[in-house]
C-alpha positions as CSV (number, residue, x, y, z in Angstrom):
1,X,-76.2,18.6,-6.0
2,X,-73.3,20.7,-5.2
3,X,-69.3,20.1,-6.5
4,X,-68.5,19.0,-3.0
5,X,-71.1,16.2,-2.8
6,X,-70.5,15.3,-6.3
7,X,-66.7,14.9,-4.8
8,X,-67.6,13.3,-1.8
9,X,-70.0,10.7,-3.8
10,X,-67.5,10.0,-6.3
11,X,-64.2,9.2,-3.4
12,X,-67.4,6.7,-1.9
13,X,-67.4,5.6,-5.3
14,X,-64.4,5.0,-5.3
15,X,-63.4,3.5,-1.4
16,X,-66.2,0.6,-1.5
17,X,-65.4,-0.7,-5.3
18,X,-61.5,-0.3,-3.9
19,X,-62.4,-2.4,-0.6
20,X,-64.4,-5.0,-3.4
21,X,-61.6,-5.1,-5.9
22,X,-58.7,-5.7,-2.5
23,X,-60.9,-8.7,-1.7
24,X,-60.7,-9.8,-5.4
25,X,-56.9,-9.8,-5.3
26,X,-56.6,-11.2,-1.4
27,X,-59.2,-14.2,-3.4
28,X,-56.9,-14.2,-6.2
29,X,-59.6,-12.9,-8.9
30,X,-59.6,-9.6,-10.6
31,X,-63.0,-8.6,-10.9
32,X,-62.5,-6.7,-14.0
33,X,-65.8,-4.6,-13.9
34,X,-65.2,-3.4,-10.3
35,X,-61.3,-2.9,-11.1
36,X,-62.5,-0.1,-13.8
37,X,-65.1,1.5,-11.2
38,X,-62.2,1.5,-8.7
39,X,-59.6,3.2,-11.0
40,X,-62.1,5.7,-12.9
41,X,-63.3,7.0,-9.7
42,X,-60.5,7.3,-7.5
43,X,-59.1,9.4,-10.7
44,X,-61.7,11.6,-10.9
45,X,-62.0,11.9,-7.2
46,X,-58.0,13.2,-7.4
47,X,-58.6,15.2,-10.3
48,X,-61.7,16.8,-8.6
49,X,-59.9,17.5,-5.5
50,X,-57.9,19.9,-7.6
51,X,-61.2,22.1,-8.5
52,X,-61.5,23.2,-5.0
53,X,-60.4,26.6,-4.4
54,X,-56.9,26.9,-2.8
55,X,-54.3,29.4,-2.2
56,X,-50.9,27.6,-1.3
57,X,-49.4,23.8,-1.9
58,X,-51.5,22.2,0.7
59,X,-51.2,18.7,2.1
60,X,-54.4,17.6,0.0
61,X,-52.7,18.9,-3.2
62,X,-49.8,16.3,-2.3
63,X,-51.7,13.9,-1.6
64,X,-53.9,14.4,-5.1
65,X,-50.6,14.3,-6.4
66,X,-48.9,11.1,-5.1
67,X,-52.9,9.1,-5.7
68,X,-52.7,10.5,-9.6
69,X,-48.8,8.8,-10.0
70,X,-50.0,5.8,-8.1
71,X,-52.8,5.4,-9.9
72,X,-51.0,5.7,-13.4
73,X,-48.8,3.1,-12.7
74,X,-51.5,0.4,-11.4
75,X,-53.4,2.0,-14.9
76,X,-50.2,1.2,-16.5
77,X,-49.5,-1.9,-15.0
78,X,-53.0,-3.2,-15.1
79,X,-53.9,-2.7,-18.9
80,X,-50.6,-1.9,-20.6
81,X,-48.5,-4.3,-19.2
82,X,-51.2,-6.9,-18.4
83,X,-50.4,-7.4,-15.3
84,X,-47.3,-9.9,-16.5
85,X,-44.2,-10.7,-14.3
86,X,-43.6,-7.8,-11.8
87,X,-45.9,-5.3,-13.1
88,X,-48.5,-8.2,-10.8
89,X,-47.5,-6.6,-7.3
90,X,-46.5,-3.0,-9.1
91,X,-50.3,-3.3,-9.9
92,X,-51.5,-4.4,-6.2
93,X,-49.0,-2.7,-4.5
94,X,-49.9,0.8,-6.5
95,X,-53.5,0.0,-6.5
96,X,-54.5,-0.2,-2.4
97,X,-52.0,2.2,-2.3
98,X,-53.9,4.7,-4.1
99,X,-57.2,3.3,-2.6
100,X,-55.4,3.8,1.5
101,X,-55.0,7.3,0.1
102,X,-58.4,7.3,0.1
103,X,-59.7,6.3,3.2
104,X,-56.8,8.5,5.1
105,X,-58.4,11.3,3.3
106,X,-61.8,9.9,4.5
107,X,-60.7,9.4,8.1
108,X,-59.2,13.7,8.0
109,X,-62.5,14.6,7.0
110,X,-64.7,12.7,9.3
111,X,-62.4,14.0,12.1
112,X,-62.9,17.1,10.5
113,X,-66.9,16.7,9.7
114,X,-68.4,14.9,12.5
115,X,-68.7,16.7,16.0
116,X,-68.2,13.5,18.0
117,X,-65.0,12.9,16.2
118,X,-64.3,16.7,16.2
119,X,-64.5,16.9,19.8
120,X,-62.1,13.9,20.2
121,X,-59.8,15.0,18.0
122,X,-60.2,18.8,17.3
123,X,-56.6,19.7,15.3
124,X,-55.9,16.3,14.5
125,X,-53.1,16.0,16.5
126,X,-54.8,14.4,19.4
127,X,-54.1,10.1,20.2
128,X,-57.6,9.7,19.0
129,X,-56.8,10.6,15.5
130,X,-53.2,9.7,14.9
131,X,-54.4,6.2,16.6
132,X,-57.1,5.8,14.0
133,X,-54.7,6.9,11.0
134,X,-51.5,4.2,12.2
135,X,-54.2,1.4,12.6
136,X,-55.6,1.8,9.5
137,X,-52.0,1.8,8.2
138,X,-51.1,-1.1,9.7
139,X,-54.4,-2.6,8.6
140,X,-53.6,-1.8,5.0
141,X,-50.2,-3.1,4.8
142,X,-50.9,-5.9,6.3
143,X,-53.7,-6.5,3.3
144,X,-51.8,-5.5,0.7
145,X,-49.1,-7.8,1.1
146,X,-51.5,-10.7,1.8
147,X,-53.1,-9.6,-1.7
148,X,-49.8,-9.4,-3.6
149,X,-49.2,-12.7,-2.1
150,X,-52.2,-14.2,-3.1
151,X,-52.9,-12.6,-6.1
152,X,-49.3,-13.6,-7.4
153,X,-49.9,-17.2,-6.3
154,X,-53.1,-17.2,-8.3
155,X,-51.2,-17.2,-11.2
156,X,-48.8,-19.6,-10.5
157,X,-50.5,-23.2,-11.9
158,X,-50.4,-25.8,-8.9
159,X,-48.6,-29.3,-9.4
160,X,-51.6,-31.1,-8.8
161,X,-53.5,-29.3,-11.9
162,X,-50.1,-30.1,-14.1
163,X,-50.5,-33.9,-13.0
């Protein structure tokens, strides 16, 4: 198996334990097991990205960047902070954050990968692609705050439980 499909298997790694752990925290729950395959991998898929050969500050190196500082803080938030008072939606905030990272990433390259997508979208400047990348946006903030709503009312007792 070559680096690159080590890198690629890791980020898939990484985007379908992120889309299991989002569900978690839209249910409320924080799947603990899945949360650590979601964070280990979607480090190592940054930190790999930084073992490919490059010759100038590329976009990718940016993004690497800005997933490694998110992902420290949902570490942060997550285990040393224990997820108490705000450090709740720093973590859910900073978590799909770094896993929308991701998927943009994933969306670049399939544009970039697959010749039907290719075709449609051949410098990625075409509707096709900038459609695909603002809808998933859109899609993503839209979860997020419903799981940083959720998840924060999780932890909130209800009245009738107190009674």
């Amino acid at each position: 198996m070559t680096f690159t499909q080590v890198h690629v298997a890791i980020s898939l790694i990484g985007i379908v334990s992120g889309f299991v752990v989002m569900v978690g925290l839209i249910r409320g729950r924080r799947f603990n097991r899945w949360t650590v395959l979601f964070l280990v991998s979607t480090v190592a898929t940054s930190v790999t990205g930084f073992f490919f050969p490059f010759h100038d500050f590329t976009p990718a190196i940016i993004v690497g960047i800005i997933s490694l500082v998110l992902l420290a803080a949902a570490i942060f938030a997550r285990y040393a902070r224990s997820l108490a008072g705000s450090w709740r939606w720093i973590y859910v905030v900073t978590a799909m954050m770094s896993l929308y990272l991701n998927v943009f990433v994933l969306i670049v390259q399939l544009f970039q990968k697959v010749p039907a997508l290719k075709a449609l979208a051949p410098t990625q400047t075409e509707p096709s692609f900038l459609v695909t990348q603002l809808t998933t946006l859109v899609i993503f903030i839209a979860l997020t705050i419903l799981a940083a709503i959720r998840f924060r009312i999780a932890l909130v007792p209800s009245r009738l439980s107190a009674a």
